[in-house]
NUVEXTOR-234307 format. One record per atom (N, C-alpha, C): x, y, z; residue in one letter; residue number from 0. Coordinates in steps of 0.2 Angstrom, whole numbers, always signed. Example, Ala and Ser with C-alpha at 12.3 -4.5 7.8 and 13.67 -1.06 7.14 Angstrom:
2
     X     Y     Z r   k
   +66   -28   +39 A   0
   +62   -22   +39 A   0
   +66   -16   +39 A   0
   +64   -11   +35 S   1
   +68    -5   +36 S   1
   +64    +0   +39 S   1
***
This chain:
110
     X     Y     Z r   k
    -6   +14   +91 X   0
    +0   +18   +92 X   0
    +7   +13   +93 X   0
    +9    +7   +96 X   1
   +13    +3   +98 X   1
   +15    +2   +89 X   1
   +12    +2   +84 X   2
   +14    -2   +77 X   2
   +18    +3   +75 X   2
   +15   +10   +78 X   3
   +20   +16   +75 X   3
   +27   +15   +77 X   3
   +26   +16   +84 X   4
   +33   +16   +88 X   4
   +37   +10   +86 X   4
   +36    +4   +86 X   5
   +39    -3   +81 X   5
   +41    +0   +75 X   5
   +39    +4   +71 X   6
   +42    +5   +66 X   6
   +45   +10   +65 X   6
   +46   +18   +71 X   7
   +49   +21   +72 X   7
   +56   +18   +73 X   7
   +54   +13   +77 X   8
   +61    +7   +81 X   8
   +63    +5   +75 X   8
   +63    +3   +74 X   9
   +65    -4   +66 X   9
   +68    +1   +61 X   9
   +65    +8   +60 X  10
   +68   +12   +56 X  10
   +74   +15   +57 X  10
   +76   +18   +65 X  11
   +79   +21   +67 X  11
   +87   +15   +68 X  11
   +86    +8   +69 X  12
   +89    +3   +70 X  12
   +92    +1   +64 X  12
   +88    +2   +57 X  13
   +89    -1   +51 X  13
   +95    +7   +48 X  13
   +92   +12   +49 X  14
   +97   +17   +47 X  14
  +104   +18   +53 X  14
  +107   +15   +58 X  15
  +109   +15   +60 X  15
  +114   +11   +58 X  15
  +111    +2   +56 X  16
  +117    -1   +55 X  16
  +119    -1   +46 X  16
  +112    +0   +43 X  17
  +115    +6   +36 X  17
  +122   +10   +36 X  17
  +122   +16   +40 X  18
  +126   +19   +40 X  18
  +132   +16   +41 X  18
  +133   +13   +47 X  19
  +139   +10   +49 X  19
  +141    +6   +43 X  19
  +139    +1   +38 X  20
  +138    +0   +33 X  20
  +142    +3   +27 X  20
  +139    +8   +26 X  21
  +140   +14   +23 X  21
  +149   +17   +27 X  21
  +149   +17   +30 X  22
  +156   +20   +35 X  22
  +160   +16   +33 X  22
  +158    +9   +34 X  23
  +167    +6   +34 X  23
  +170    +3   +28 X  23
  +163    +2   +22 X  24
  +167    +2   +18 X  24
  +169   +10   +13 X  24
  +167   +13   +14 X  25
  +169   +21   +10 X  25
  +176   +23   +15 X  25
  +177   +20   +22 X  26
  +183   +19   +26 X  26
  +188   +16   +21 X  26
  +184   +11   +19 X  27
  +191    +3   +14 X  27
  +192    +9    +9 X  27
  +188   +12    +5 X  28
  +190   +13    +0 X  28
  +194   +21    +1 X  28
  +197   +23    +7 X  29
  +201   +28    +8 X  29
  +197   +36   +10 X  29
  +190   +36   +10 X  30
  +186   +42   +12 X  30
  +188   +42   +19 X  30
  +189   +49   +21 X  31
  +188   +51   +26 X  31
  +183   +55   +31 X  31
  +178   +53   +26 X  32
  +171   +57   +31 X  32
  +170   +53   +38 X  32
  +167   +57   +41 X  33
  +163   +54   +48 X  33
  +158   +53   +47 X  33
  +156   +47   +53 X  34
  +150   +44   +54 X  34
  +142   +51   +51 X  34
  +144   +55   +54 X  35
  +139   +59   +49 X  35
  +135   +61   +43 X  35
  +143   +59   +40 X  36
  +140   +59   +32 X  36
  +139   +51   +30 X  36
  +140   +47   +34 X  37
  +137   +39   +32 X  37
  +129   +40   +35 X  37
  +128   +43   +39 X  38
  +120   +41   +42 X  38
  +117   +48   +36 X  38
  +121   +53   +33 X  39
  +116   +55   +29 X  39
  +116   +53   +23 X  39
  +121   +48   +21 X  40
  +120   +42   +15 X  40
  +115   +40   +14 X  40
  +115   +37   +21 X  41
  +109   +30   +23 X  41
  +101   +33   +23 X  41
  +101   +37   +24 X  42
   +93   +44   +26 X  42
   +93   +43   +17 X  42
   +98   +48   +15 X  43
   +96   +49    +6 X  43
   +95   +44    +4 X  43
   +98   +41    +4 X  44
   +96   +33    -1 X  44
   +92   +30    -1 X  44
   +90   +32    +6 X  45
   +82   +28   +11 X  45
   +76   +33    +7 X  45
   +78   +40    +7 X  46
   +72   +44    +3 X  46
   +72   +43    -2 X  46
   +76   +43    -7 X  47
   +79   +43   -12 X  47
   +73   +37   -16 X  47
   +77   +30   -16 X  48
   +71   +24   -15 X  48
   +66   +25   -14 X  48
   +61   +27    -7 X  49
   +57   +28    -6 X  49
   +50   +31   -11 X  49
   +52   +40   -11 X  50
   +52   +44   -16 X  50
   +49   +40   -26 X  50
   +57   +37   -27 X  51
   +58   +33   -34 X  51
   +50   +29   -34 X  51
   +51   +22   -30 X  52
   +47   +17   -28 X  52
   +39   +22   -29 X  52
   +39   +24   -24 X  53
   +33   +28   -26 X  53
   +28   +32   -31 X  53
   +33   +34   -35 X  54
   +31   +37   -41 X  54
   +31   +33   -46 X  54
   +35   +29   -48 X  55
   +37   +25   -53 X  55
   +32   +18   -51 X  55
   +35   +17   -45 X  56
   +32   +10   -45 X  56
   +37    +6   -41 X  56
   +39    -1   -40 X  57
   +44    -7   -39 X  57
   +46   -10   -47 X  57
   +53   -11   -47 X  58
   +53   -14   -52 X  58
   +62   -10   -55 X  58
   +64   -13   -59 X  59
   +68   -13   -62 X  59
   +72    -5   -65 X  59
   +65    -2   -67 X  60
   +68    +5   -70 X  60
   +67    +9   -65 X  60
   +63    +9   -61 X  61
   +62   +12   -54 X  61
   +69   +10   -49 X  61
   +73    +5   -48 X  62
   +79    +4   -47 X  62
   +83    +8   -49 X  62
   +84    +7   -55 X  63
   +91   +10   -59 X  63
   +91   +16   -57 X  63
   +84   +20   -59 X  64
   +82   +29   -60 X  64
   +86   +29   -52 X  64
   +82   +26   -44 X  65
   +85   +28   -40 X  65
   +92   +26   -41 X  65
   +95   +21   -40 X  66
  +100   +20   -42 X  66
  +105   +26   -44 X  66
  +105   +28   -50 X  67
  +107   +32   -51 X  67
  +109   +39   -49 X  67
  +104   +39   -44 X  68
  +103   +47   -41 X  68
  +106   +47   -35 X  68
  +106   +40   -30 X  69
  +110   +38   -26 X  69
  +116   +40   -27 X  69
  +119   +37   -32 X  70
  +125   +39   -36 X  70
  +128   +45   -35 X  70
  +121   +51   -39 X  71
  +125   +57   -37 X  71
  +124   +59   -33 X  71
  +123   +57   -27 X  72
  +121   +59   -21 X  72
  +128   +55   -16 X  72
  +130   +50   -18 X  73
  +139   +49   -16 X  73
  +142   +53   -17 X  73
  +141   +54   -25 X  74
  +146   +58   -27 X  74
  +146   +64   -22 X  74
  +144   +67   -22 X  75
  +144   +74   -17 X  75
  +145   +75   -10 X  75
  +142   +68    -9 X  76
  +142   +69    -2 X  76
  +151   +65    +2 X  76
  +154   +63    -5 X  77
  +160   +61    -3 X  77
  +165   +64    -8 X  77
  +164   +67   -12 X  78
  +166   +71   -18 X  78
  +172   +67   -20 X  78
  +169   +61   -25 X  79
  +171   +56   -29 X  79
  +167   +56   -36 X  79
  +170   +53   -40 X  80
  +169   +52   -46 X  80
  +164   +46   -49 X  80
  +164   +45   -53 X  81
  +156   +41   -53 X  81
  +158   +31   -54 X  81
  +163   +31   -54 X  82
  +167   +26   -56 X  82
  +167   +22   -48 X  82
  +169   +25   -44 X  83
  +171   +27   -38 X  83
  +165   +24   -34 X  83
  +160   +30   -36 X  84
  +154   +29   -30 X  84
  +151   +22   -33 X  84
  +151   +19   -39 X  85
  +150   +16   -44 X  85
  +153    +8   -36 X  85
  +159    +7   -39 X  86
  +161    +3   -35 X  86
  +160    +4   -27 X  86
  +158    +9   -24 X  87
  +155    +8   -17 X  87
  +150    +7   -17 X  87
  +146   +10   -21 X  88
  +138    +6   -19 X  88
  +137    +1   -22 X  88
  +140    -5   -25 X  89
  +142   -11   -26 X  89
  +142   -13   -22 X  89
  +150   -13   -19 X  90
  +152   -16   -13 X  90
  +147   -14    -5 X  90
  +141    -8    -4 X  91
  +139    -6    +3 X  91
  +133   -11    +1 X  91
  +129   -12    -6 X  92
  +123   -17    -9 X  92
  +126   -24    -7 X  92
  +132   -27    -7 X  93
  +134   -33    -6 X  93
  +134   -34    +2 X  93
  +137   -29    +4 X  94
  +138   -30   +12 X  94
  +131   -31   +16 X  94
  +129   -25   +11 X  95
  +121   -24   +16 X  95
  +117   -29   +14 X  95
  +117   -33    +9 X  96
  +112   -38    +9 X  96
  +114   -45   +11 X  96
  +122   -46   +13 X  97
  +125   -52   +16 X  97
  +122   -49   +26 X  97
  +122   -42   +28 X  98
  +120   -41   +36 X  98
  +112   -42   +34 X  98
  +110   -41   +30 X  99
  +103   -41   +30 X  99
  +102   -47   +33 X  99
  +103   -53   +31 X 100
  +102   -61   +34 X 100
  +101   -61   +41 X 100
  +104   -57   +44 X 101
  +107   -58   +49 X 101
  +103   -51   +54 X 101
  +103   -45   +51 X 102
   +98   -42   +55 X 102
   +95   -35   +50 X 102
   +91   -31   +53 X 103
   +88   -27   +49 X 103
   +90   -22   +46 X 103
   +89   -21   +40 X 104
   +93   -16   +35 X 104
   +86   -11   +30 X 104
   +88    -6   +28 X 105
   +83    -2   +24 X 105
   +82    -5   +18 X 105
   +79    -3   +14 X 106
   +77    -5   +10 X 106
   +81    +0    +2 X 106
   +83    -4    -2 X 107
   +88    -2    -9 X 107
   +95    -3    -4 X 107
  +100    +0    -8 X 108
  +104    -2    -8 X 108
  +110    -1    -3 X 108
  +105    +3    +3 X 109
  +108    +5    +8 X 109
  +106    +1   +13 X 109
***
């Protein structure tokens, strides 16, 4: 039971600082959404990858596919264009893998 709870823990810590993540830079780039539409960034992207990975496998075309759905799923949920989400989710994969070093983060691009 305690491995459950640890990973309950780690998950809920990892989508936490995911979204904040998520929040400050779509902040930089002039979004106005609240914190709640960054932690349901962080959740989709989190399924999203999950989901892909699963079906597909690990690997490169299994990235892009989610990747991509990622994509439209910014789009929407910040009602931006694809160029746009294109360049956040660049710069939210750079942030998030420069905190990663440093503490736990989800897994893809979030």
């Amino acid at each position: 039971m305690a491995p459950i709870i640890g990973t309950i823990l780690m998950f809920v810590l990892a989508l936490i600082i995911s979204a904040v993540v998520i929040f400050i830079v779509t902040r930089l780039f002039g979004e106005t959404e609240d914190i709640k539409t960054a932690i349901i960034a962080a959740f989709i992207g989190t399924a999203i990858y999950t989901v892909i990975y699963y079906l597909i496998g690990q690997g490169l075309i299994a990235a892009f596919i989610a990747g991509i759905v990622w994509l439209v799923a910014l789009q929407k949920l910040y009602t931006i264009g694809w160029i746009k989400s294109l360049i956040i989710a660049v710069v939210i994969w750079i942030v998030t893998s420069i905190v990663g070093w440093f503490l736990p983060v989800l897994t893809g691009p979030v």
